[in-house]
mmCIF file of the C-alpha atoms, coordinates in Angstrom:
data_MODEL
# 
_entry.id   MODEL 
# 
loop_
_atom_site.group_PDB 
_atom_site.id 
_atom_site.type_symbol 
_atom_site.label_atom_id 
_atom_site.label_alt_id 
_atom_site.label_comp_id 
_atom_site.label_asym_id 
_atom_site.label_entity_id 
_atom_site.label_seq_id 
_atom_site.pdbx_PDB_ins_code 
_atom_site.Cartn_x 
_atom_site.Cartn_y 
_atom_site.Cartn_z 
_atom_site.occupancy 
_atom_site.B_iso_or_equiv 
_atom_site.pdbx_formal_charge 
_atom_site.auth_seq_id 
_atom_site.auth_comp_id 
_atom_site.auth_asym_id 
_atom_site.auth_atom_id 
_atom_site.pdbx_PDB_model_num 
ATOM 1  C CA . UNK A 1 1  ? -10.225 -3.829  3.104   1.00 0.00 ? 1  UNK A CA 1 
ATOM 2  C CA . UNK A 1 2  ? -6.292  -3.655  3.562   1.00 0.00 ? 2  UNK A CA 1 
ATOM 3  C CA . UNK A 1 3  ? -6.243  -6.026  6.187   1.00 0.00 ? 3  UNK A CA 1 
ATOM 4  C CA . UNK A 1 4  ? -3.732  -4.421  7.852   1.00 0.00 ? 4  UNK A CA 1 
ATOM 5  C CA . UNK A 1 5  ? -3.657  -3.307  11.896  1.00 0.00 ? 5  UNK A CA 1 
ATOM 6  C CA . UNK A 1 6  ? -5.149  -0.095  13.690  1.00 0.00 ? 6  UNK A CA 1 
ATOM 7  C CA . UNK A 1 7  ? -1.371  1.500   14.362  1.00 0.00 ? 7  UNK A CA 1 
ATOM 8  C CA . UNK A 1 8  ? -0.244  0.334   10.813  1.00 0.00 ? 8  UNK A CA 1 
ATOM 9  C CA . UNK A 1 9  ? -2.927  1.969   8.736   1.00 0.00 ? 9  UNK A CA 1 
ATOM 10 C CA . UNK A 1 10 ? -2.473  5.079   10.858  1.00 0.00 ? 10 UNK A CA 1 
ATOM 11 C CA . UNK A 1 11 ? 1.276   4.755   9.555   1.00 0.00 ? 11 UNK A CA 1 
ATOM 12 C CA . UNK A 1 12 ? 0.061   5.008   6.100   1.00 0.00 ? 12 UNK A CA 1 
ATOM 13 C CA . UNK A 1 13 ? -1.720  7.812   6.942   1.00 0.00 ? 13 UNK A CA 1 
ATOM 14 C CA . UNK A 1 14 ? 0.719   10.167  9.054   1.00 0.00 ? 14 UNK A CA 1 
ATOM 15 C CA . UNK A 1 15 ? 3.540   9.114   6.234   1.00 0.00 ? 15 UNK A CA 1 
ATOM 16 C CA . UNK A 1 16 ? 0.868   10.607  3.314   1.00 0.00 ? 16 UNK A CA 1 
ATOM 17 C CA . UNK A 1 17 ? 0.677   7.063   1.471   1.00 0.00 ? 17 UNK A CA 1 
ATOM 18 C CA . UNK A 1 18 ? -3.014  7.738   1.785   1.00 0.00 ? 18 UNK A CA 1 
ATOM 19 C CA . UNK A 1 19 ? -4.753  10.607  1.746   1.00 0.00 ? 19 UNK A CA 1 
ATOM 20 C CA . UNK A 1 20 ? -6.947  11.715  4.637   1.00 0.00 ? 20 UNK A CA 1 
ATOM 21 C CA . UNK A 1 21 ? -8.211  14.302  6.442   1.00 0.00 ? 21 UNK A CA 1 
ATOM 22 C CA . UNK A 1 22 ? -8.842  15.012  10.334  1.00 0.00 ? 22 UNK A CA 1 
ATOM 23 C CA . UNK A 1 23 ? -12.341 15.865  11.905  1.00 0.00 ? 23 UNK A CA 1 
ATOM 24 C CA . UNK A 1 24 ? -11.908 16.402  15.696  1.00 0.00 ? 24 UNK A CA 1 
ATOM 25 C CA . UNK A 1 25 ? -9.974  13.381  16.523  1.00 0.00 ? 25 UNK A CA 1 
ATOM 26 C CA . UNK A 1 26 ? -10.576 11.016  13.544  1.00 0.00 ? 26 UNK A CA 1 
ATOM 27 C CA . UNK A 1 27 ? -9.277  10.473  10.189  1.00 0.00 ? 27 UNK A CA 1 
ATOM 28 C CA . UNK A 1 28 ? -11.559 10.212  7.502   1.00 0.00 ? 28 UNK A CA 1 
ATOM 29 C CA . UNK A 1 29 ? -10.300 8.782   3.989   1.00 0.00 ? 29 UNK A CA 1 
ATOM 30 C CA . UNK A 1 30 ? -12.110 8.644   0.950   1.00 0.00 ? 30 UNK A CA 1 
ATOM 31 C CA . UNK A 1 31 ? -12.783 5.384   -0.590  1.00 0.00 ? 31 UNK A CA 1 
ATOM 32 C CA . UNK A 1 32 ? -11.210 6.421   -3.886  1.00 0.00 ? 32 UNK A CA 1 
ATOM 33 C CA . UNK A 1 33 ? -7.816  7.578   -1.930  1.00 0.00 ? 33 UNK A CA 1 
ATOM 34 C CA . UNK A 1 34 ? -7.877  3.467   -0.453  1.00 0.00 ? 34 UNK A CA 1 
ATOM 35 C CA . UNK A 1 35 ? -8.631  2.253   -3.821  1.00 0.00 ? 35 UNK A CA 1 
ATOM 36 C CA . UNK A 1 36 ? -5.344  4.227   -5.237  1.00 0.00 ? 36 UNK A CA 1 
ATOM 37 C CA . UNK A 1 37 ? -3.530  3.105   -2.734  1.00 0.00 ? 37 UNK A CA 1 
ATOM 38 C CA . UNK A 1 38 ? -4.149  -0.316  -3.190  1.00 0.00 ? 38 UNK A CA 1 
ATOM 39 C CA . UNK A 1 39 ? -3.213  -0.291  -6.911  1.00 0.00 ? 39 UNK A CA 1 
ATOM 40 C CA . UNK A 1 40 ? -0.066  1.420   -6.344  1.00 0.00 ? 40 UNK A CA 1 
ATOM 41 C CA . UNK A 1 41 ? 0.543   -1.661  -3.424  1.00 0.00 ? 41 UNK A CA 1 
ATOM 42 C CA . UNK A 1 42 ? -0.881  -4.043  -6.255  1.00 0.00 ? 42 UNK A CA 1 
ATOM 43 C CA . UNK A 1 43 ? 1.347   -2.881  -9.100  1.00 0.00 ? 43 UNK A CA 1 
ATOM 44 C CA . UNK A 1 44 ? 4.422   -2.720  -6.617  1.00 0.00 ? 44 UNK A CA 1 
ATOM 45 C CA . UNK A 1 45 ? 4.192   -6.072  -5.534  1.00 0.00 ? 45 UNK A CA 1 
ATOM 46 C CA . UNK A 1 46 ? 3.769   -7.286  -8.962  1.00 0.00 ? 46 UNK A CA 1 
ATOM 47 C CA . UNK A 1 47 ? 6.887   -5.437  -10.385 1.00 0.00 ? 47 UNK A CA 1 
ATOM 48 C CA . UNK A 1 48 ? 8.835   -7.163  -6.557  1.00 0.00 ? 48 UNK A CA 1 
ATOM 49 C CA . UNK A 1 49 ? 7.828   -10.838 -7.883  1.00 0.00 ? 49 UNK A CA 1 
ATOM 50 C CA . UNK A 1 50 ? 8.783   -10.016 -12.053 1.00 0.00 ? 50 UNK A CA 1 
ATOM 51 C CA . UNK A 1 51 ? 12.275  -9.315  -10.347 1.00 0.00 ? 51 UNK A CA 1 
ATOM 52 C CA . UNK A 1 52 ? 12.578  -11.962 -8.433  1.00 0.00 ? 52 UNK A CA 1 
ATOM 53 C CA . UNK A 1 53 ? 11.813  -14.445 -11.155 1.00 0.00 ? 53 UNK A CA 1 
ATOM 54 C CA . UNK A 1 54 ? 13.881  -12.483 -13.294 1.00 0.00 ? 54 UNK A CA 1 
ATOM 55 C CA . UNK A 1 55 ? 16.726  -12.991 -11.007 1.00 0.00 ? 55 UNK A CA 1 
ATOM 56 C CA . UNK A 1 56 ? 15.546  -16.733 -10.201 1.00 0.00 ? 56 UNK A CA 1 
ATOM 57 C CA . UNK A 1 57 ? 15.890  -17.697 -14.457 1.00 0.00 ? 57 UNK A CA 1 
ATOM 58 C CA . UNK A 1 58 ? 19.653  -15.456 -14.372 1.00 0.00 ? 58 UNK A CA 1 
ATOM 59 C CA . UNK A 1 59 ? 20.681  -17.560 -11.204 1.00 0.00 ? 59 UNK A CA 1 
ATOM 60 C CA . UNK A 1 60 ? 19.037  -21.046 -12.773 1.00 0.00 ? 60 UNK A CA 1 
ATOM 61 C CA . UNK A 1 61 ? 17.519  -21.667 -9.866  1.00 0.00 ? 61 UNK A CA 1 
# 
């Protein structure tokens, strides 16, 4: 669903950007925790590009 590799979704997981828990040796995330995270990704990538062409229109470019 992220499309994202093996040691960087464990990232997101050890840094708490999506919450999981451990059984044994595996993580196990709820599907609602993903979906959260993904909207939080969402909106900050849509507030990154408003700046940008924000700054693109200031600069005239």
């Amino acid at each position: 669903m992220l499309n994202v590799s093996r040691p960087y979704l464990i990232g997101l997981l050890e840094a708490g950007e999506i919450e999981h828990r451990k059984v044994g040796t595996h993580r196990r995330v709820k599907v609602e925790s993903l979906l959260e995270y993904m909207r939080r990704d969402d909106q900050r990538r849509r507030e990154a590009a408003d700046e940008l062409t924000d700054l693109t229109q200031e600069l005239g470019l």
